[in-house]
N, C-alpha and C positions, 0 to 999 in steps of 0.2 A: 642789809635787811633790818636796819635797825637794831640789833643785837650786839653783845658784846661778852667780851670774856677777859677773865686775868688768868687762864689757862695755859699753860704754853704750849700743847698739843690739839687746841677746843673743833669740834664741831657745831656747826650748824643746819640750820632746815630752812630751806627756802621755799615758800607755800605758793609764793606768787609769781608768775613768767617774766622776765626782765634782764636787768643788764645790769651787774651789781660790782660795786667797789671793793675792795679788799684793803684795810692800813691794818699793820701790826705795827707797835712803839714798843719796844724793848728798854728796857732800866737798869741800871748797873750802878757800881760806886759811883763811875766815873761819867753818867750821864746816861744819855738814851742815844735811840735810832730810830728813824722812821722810815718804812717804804711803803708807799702807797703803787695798790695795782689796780688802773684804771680799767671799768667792764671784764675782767678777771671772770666773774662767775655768770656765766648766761645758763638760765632756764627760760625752754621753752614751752609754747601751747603744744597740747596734742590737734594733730590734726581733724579735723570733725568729717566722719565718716556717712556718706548717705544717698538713695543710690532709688530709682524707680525702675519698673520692669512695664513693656509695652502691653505684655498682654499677660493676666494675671490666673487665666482661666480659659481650658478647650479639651477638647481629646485628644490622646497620645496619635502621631508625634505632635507636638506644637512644638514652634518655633520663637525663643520671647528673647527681643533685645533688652538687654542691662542696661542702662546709661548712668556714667557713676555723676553724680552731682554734691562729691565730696569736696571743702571748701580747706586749702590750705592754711595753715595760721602763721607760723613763724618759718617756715621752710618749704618749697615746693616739692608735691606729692610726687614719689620715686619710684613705689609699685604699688600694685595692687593683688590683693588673693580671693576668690569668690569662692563659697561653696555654695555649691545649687543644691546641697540637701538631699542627694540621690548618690553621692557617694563620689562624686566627679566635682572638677573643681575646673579653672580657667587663672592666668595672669593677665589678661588681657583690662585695658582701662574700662572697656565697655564693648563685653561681650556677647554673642550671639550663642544660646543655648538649646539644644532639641530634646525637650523631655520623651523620653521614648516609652514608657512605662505610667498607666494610672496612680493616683495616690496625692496625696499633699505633701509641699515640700517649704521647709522653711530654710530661706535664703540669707545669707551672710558674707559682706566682704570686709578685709581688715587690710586699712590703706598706711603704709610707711611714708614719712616723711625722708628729704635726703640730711635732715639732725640725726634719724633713726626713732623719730617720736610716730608711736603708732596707735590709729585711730579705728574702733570697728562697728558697723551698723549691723543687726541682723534683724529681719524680719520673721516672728515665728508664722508656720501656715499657711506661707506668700502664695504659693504655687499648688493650685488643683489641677490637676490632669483627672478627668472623668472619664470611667471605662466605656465602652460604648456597648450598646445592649448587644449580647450574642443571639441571632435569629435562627428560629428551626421550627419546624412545623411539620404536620404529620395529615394523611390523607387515609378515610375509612376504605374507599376505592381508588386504584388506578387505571383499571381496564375494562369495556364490558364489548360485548357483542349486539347489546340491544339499545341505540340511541334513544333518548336521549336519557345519559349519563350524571346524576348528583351525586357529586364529591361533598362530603364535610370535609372541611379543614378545619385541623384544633392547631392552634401558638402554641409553641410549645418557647418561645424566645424568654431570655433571660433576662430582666431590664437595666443591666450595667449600673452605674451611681446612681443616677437619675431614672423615674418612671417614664417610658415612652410616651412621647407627648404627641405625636400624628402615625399613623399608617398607613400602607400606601400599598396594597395588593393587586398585580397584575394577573389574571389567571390565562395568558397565551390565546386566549380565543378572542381578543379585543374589547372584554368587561374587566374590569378591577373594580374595587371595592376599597373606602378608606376606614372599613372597619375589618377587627380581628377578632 
């Protein structure tokens, strides 16, 4: 590494990935010695960690494949560990996950090399799951003796994440209505 010492125990730092030589020359009355050790010291790259998800956004359950797109550098990738951010994890290289639960989730895999050099991506917020609106509604009448019968109908529905964006009201007698 360029470096040197009159140390007889010295350490060094090695900043850069490579394949480095070792000579120590010892001195005495009576002369020297030399051993040189060829590629002795190898550092390597970390591996570089990174990863896309098929579908990044739906309502519980979704179903989102992982694909790791993590790129080897001095050793071939050996495993892999994902957190989905819901408190469950996977070893799989490119796994298949079912969000079961609303909420946002931030995603992280952390991929080993077989040097043991290990590499991590993590996405904050990757994963929305949107709750879906709870629907309920309430009627002023349900029954009369005298036809013909006007119902009000009040929503009483809860709009989950998201404001409900169309309606769709069947009332049994073959009229619906796409207002609420």
């Amino acid at each position: 590494n360029s470096n040197t010492s009159v140390l007889p125990n010295p350490s060094a730092v090695y900043s850069s990935p490579g394949s480095y030589t070792v000579k120590l020359i010892a001195y005495n009355t009576d002369g020297s010695d030399t051993i040189v050790k060829t590629a002795y010291i190898q550092v390597f790259n970390y591996p570089s960690a990174n990863f896309t998800a098929d579908n990044t956004y739906g309502c519980a359950p979704l179903t989102v494949l992982f694909t790791d797109l993590s790129v080897p550098t001095s050793a071939p990738i050996l495993s892999w560990y994902w957190d989905f951010g819901d408190g469950n994890f996977s070893f799989a290289q490119n796994p298949t996950y079912i969000y079961q639960n609303p909420g946002i989730f931030s995603v992280g895999v952390t991929i080993t090399d077989t040097n043991g050099c290990t590499g991590s991506k993590f996405m904050p917020n990757y994963i929305t799951i949107a709750s879906p609106p709870v629907l309920s509604f309430a009627m002023d009448d349900t029954a009369s003796c005298n036809p013909p019968l006007t119902v009000t109908f009040t929503n009483n529905s809860v709009p989950g994440t998201y404001p409900v964006a169309a309606w769709d009201c069947d009332f049994g007698d073959g009229f619906g209505s796409a207002a609420f």
